[in-house]
C-alpha positions in Angstrom: -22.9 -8.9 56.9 -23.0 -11.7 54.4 -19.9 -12.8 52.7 -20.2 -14.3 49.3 -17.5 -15.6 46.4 -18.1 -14.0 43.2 -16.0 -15.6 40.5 -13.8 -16.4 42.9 -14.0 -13.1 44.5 -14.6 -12.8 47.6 -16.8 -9.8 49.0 -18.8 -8.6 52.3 -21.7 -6.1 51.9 -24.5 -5.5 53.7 -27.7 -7.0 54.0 -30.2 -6.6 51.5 -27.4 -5.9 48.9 -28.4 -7.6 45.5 -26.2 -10.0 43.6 -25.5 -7.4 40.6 -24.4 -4.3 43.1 -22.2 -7.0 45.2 -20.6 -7.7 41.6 -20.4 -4.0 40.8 -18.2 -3.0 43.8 -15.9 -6.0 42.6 -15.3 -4.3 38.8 -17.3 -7.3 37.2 -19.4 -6.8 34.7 -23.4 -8.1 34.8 -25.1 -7.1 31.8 -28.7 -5.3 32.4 -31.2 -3.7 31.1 -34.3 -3.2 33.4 -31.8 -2.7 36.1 -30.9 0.9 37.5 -29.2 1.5 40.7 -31.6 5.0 41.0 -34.8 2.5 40.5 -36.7 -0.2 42.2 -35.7 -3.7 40.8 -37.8 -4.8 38.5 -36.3 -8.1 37.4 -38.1 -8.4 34.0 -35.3 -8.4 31.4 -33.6 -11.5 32.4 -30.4 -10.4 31.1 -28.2 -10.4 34.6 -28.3 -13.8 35.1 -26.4 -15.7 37.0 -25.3 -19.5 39.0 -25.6 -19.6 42.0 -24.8 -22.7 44.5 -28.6 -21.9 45.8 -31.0 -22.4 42.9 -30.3 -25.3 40.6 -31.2 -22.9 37.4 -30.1 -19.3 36.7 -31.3 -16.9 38.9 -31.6 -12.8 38.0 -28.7 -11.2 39.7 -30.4 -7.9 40.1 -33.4 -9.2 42.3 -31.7 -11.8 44.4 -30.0 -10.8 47.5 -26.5 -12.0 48.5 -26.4 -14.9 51.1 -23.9 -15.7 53.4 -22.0 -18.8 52.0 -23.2 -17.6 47.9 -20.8 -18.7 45.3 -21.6 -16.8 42.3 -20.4 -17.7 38.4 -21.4 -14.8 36.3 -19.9 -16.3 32.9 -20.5 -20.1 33.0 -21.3 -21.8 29.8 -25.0 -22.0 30.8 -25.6 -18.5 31.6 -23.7 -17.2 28.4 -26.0 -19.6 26.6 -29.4 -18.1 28.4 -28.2 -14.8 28.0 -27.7 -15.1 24.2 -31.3 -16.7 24.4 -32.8 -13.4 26.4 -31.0 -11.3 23.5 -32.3 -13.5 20.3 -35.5 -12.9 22.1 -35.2 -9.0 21.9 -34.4 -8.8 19.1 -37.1 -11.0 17.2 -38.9 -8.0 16.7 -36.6 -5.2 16.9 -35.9 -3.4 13.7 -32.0 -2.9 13.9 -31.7 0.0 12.2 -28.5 1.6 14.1 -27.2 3.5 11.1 -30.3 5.8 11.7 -30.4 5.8 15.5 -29.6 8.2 17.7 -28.4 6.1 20.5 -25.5 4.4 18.3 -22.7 4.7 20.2 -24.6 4.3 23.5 -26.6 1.3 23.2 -26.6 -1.0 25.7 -28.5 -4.1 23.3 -25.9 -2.7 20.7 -22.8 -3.6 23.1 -24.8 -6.7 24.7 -25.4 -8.2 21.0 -21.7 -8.1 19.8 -20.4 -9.5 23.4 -23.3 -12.6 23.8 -24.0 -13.3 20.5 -23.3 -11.6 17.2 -25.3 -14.2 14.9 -27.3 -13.4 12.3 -31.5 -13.9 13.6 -33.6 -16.9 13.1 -36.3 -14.9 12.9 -38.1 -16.6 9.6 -41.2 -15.0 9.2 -42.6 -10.8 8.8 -41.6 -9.0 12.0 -44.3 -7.5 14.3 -44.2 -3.3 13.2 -45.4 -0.1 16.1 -45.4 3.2 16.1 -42.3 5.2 15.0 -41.4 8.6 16.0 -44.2 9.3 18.2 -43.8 12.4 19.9 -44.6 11.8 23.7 -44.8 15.0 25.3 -42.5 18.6 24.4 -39.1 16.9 25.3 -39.1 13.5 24.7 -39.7 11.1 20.8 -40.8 7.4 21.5 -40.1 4.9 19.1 -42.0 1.4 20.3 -40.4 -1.1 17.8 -37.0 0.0 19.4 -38.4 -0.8 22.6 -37.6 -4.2 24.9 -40.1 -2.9 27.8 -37.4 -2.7 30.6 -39.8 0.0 32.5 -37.2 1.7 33.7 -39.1 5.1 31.9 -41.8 3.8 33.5 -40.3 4.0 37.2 -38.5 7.3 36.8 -42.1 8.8 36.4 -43.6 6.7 38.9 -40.2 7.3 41.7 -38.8 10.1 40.8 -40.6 12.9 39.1 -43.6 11.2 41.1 -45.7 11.9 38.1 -46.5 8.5 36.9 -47.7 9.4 33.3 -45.9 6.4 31.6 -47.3 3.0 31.4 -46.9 -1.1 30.1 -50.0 -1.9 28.4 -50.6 -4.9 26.1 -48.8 -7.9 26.6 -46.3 -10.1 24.9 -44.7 -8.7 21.4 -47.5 -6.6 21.3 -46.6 -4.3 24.9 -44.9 -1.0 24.3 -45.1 1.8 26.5 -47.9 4.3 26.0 -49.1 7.6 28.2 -52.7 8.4 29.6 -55.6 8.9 27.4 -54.7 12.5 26.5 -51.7 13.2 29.3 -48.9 14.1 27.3 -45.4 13.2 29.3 -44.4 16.8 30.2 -43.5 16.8 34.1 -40.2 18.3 34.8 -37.8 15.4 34.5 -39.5 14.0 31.6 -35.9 13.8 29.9 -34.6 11.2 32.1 -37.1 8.9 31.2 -34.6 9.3 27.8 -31.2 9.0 29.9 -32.1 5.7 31.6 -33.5 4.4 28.0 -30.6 1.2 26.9 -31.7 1.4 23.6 -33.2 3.9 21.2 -36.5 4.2 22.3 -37.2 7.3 23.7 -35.1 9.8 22.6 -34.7 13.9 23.8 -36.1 16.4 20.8 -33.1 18.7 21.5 -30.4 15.6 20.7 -32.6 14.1 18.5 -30.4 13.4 14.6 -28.1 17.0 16.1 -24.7 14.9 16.6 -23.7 11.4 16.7 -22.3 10.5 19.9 -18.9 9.3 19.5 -17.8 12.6 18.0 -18.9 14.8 21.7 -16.5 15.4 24.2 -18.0 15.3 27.4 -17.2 18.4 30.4 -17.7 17.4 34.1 -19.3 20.7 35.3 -21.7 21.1 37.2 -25.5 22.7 36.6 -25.7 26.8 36.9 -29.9 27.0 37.1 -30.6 27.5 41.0 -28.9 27.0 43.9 -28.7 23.0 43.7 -26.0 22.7 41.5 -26.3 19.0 39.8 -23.5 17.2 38.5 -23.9 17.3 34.8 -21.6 16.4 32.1 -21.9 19.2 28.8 -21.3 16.7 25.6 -19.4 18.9 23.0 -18.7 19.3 19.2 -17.1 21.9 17.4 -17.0 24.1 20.4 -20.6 23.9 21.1 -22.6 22.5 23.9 -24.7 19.7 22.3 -26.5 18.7 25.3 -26.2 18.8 28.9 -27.2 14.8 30.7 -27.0 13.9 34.7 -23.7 13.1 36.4 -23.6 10.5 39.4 -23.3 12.7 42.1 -24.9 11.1 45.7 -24.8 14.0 47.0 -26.6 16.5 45.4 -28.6 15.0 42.6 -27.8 11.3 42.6 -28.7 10.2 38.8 -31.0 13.0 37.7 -31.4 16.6 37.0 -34.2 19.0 35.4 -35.6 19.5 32.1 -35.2 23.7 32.5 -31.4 22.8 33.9 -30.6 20.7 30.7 -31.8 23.3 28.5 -30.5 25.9 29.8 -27.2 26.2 27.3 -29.6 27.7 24.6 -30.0 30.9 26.6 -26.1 31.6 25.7 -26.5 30.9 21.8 -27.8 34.2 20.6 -27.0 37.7 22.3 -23.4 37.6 23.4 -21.2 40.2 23.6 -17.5 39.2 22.5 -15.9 42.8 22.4 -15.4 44.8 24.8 -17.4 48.7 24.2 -16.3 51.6 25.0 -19.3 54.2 25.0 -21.0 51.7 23.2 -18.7 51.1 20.8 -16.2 48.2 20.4 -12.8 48.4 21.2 -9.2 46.3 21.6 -9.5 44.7 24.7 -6.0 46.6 25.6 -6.8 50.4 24.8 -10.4 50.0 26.7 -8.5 48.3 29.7 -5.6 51.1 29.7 -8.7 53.9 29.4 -10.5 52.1 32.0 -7.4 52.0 34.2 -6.5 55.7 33.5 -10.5 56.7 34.5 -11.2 54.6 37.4 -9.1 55.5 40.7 -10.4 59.3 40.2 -13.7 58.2 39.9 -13.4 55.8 42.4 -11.8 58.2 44.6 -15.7 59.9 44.7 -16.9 56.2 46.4 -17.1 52.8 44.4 -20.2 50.6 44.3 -19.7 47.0 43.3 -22.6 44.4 42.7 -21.3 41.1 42.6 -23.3 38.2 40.9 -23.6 34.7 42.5 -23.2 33.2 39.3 -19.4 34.1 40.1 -17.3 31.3 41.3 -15.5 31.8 44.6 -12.2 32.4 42.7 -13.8 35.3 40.7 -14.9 36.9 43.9 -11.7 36.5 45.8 -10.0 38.2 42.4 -12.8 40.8 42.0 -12.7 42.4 46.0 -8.7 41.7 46.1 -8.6 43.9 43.4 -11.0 47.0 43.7 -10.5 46.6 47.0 -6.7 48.0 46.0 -8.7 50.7 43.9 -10.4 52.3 46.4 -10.5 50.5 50.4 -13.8 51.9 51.3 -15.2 50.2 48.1 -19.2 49.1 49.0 -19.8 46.0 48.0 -23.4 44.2 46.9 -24.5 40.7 46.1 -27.6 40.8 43.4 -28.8 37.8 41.4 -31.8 36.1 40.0 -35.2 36.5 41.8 -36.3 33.6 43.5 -38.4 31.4 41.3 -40.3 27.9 41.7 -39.2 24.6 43.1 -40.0 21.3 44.3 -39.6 18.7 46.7 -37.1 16.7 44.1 -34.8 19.1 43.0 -35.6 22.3 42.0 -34.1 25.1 44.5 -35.9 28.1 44.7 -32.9 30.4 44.6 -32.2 30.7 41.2 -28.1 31.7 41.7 -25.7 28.5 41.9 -23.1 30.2 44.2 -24.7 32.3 46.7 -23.5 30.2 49.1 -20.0 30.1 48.1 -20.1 34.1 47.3 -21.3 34.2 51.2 -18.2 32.4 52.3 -15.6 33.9 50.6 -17.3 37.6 51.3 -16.8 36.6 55.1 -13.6 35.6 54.7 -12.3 38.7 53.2 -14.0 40.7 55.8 -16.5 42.3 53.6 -19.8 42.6 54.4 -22.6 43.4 51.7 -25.3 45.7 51.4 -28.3 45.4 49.4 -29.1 46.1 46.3 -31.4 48.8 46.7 -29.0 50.8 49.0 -26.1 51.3 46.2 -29.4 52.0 43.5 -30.6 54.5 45.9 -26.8 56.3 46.6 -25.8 56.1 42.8 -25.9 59.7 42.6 -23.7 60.2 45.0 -20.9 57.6 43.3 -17.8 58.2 41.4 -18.1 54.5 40.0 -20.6 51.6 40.0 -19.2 48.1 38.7 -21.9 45.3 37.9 -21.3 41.6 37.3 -23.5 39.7 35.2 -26.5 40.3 33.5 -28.6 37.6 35.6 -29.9 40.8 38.3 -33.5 40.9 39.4 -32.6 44.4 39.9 -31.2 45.1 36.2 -34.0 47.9 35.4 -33.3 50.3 38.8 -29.4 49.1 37.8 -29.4 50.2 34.5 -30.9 53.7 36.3 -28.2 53.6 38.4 -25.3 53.1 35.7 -26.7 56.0 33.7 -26.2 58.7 37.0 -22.7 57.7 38.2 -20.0 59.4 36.2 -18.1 55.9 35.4 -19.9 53.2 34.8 -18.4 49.7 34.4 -20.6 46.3 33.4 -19.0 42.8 33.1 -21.5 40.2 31.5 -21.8 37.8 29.0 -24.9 39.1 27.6 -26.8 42.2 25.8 -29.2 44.1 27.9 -30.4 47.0 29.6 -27.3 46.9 31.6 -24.7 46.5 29.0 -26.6 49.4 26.9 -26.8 52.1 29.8 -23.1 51.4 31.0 -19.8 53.6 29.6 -17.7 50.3 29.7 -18.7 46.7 28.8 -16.4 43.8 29.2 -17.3 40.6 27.3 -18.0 37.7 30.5 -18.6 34.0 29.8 -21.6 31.5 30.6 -21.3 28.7 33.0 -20.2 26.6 30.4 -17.0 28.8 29.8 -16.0 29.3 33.4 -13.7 27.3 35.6 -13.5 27.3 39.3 -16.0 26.4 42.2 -19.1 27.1 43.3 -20.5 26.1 46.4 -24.6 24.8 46.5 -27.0 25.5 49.2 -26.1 22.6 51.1 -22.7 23.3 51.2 -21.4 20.9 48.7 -18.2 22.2 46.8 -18.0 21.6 43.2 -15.8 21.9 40.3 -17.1 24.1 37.5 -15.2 23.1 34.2 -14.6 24.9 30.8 -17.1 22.7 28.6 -16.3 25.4 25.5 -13.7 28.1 24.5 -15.1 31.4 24.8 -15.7 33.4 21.1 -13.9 37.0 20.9 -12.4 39.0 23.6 -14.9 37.3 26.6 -13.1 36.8 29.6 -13.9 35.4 33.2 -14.4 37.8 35.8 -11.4 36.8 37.9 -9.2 37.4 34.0 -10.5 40.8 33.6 -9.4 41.7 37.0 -6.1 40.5 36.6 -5.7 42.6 33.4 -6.8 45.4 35.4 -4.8 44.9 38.3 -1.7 44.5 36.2 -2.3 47.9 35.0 -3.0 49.4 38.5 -0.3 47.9 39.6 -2.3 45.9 42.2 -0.7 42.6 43.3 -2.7 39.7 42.9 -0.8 36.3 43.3 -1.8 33.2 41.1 -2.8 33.2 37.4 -4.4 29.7 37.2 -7.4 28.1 39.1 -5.9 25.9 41.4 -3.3 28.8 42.8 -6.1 30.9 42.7 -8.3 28.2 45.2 -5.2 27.7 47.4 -5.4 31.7 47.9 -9.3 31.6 48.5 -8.3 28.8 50.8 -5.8 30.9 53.1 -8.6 33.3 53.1 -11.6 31.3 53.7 -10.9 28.2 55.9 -13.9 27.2 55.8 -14.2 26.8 52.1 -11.0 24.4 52.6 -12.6 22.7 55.1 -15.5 22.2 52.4 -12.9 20.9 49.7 -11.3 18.8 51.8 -14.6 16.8 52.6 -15.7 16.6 48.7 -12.4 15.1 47.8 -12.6 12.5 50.3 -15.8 11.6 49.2 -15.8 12.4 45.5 -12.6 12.9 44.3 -10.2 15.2 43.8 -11.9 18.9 43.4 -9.7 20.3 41.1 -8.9 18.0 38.8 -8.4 17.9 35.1 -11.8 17.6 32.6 -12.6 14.0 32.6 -13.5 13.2 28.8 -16.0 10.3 28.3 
């Protein structure tokens, strides 16, 4: 365990640890650019350099390890001076046009420049032009003159997606970075090659000239696509999602996520439903709930059939059984969802439901125990009431078959459909990126879903529709926020505590506020 003085700092790590991540755990800053703590070191960009009382010249901070006995200076007169010379050098060639770039307001040479050296360039003679705007594959724009060949694209194909379809070629001011003779970049994390860009060179099509930066608010939430649940962080304008990038989160997904997963947030642009119907036609949210409420405990009284979603956090299932559970005891409950689709050995989960895991838990808790799918499809004529959550069902064709036979039917999704059309009452859901509470991944990881967006019309969460209804049923439920309601899922659930207490020791608080950026 090496100990080492860092600006007069002194630190332990481990062996092997580099200069630059000894100076991270201190809070001091070492610019970079090839540098990533999800990559292999490359040590080409020369911009973390440091003294050291080892090498009688500058050494990069992010390839040599720490040394037992290391004094460190990381903003000595000398190293400011090289570092300004490693930035003049970059930009010799660059064309500096952030008015028109779309990482403004995220550059890292953009920062660098104004805290190293902010002069205006020596640069006396025609400066050396590339391509512009070449489209590198269906997610991702590549613009070489912008480029300073960190390679950090480069190893996210190579170590990562482990699809190496990025390369260096040519050398000095001529290099840029180029694909295979007719290999466009399209494996399925080809938008992190974008995310670990410091400049504006390769840049996503769906952010591409959509919103500046500086004027998103970004969500911590977390990623609703299968069962992994990566941290994410939804960036926001104007109450709409403008893109979805990677959270941190060692854990689950460390630095990356999915193309598909990012993308996502367009399915829920086009085809919601923000009033509630009432025989297919809209109604005030109140007079459907008080028919609904007059209708439901006779038909329920004939047997009630509930399919549950795992798109549901746990707080929307404790509210949902708690509560038609006080309709009608003997209430049958079923857990439906997404078919299971493709994955990988990198991220993708084949389950295709972020909280099955969590809906397992809770269901236990409570005592409940569900039956499939294709029991309550095949007993529908039989039922007084069936109530389905969500429209994400593999089952939604034999469903809708279903709704159309019981006399009360009841659907609660966010989207039109087969569903929504065959049922006597619809009530308006939200997407993931409306919802707040927790979902639980396949590994058992708990995470925080936040509200990224305000939901449009009379779309409510699952766990708010069944507090209107219990209200008029006269069914207690305690707790009318998210953390109450996770202290009651807790007291039912200990497991799920057990979970929470374990992600905020090593993560933080669970539920906290939304963190803006």
């Amino acid at each position: 365990m090496p100990t080492l003085t860092i600006d007069g700092r002194e630190i332990t790590v481990e062996p092997g640890t580099r200069i630059i991540e000894a100076a991270d755990r201190l809070g001091i800053d070492v610019p970079r650019f090839c540098y990533h703590p999800g990559l292999s070191v490359a040590g080409n960009c020369r911009m973390c350099l440091v003294d050291t009382n080892r090498s009688p010249k500058p050494v990069a901070s992010c390839w040599d390890p720490c040394q037992d006995g290391h004094v460190v200076t990381t903003n000595s007169p000398r190293v400011l001076e090289a570092r300004r010379g490693v930035l003049e050098h970059i930009l010799l060639n660059h064309p500096v046009d952030c008015p028109i770039c779309d990482q403004a307001g995220e550059c890292e040479l953009q920062d660098l420049y104004f805290a190293h050296d902010a002069k205006p360039s020596r640069h006396g003679f025609n400066k050396h032009h590339k391509d512009k705007a070449r489209v590198m594959g269906p997610q991702v724009v590549y613009d070489a003159e912008r480029c300073i060949n960190c390679t950090r694209c480069v190893r996210v194909c190579d170590e990562v997606a482990k699809s190496p379809q990025l390369v260096q070629v040519q050398r000095g001011d001529r290099a840029f970075i180029d694909v295979f003779p007719g290999q466009p970049l399209d494996h399925p994390y080809s938008m992190c090659t974008a995310d670990v860009c410091p400049v504006g060179a390769l840049t996503t099509r769906d952010f591409r000239f959509k919103c500046r930066s500086w004027l998103t608010h970004g969500i911590h939430t977390v990623c609703g696509e299968c069962s992994r649940g990566c941290s994410i962080r939804a960036d926001v304008y104007r109450n709409a999602v403008q893109r979805l990038v990677p959270r941190h989160n060692p854990s689950v997904n460390r630095y990356w996520a999915c193309d598909s997963g990012r993308l996502a947030y367009h399915r829920f642009e086009a085809g919601r439903i923000e009033k509630m119907l009432v025989g297919q036609l809209p109604v005030d949210a109140a007079q459907g709930l008080r028919e609904l409420a007059e209708t439901l405990p006779a038909a329920a009284a004939r047997g009630l059939a509930v399919v549950l979603t795992p798109w549901m956090t746990c707080e929307d299932a404790w509210a949902v059984v708690t509560v038609l559970r006080g309709v009608a005891a003997d209430a049958v409950f079923s857990v439906g969802g997404n078919a299971p689709g493709g994955q990988d050995a990198i991220l993708v989960c084949a389950d295709k439901n972020p909280n099955r895991n969590g809906l397992a838990l809770v269901l236990a808790g409570m005592g409940v125990v569900p039956v499939p799918v294709e029991r309550v499809v095949e007993s529908a004529s039989s039922l007084g009431a069936l109530w389905v959550f969500g429209a994400d069902q593999a089952h939604a064709e034999s469903l809708a078959g279903a709704l159309r036979q019981v006399k009360l039917s009841v659907v609660t999704t966010a989207q039109e459909g087969q569903m929504a059309a065959s049922s006597r009452f619809v009530l308006p859901g939200l997407s993931s990126y409306e919802t707040e509470g927790t979902w639980v991944n396949e590994a058992g990881v708990i995470q925080r879903v936040r509200r990224a967006i305000l939901p449009a019309g009379e779309a409510r969460g699952y766990d708010a529709w069944a507090s209107d209804l219990a209200d008029r049923l006269g069914v207690p439920l305690p707790c009318r926020d998210v953390a109450g309601r996770f202290a009651q899922v807790a007291l039912a659930v200990p497991s799920l505590a057990g979970l929470a207490l374990d992600a905020i020791g090593q993560h933080g608080v669970v539920l906290d506020k939304a963190v803006p950026r």
